[in-house]
C-alpha positions in Angstrom: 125.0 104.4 112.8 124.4 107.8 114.2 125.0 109.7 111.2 122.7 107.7 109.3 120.1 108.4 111.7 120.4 112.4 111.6 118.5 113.0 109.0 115.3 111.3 110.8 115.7 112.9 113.8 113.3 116.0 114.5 113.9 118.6 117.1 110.0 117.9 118.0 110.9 114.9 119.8 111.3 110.9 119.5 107.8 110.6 118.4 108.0 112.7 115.2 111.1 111.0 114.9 109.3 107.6 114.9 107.6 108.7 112.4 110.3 110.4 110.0 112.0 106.7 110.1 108.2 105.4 109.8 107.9 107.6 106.7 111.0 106.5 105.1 110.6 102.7 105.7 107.4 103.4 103.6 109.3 105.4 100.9 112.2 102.6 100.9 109.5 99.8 100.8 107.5 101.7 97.9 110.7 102.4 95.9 111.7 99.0 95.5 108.5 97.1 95.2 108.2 99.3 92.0 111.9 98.5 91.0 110.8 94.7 91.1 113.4 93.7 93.7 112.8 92.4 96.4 111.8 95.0 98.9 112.1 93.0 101.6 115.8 92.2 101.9 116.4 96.2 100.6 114.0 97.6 103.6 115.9 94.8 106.2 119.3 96.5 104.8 117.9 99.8 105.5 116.8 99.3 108.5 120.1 97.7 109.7 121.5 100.6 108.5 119.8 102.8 110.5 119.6 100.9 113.6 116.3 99.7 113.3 114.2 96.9 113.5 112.4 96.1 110.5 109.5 94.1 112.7 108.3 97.3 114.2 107.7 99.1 111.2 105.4 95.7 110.3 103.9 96.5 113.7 103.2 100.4 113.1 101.2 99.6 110.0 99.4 97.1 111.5 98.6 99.9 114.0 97.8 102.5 111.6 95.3 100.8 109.7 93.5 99.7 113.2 93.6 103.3 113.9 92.3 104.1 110.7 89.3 101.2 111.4 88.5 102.7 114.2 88.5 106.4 113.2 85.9 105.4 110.2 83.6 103.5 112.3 83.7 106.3 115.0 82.6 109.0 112.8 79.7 106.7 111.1 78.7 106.1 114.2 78.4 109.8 114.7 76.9 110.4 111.5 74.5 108.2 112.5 73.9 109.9 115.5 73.3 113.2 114.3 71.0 111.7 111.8 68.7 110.4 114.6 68.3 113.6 116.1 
């Protein structure tokens, strides 16, 4: 299991690390929902591989797209803001 992980780690530190394995999940998810299979039961196989678990993947997207929400609706709120200057 630690070999498998070497190629995610990063000298950077565990977060960029995080996200190497974060980047991957996506690639592995991607790959196979384009393949038809069930991406699922591949990514789940991957991530066992690894060492992972598969639920906090699920948990960093649900993250990243809150982060993204937020981001957007910080800078219309500054656009709007500068406008009414």
């Amino acid at each position: 299991m630690q070999t498998s992980r070497k190629k995610l780690e990063s000298d950077h530190g565990d977060p960029i690390t995080l996200l190497n394995a974060f980047k991957e999940w996506l690639e592995v998810k991607q790959e196979n929902s384009q393949e038809y299979r069930s991406s699922s039961n591949s990514s789940r196989k991957w991530c066992q591989r690894k060492g992972l678990e598969e639920q906090r993947s699920y948990e960093m997207t649900k993250l990243r797209a809150q982060f993204k929400d937020l981001l957007q609706v910080s800078l219309y709120l500054s656009y709007i803001c500068y406008i009414d200057i």
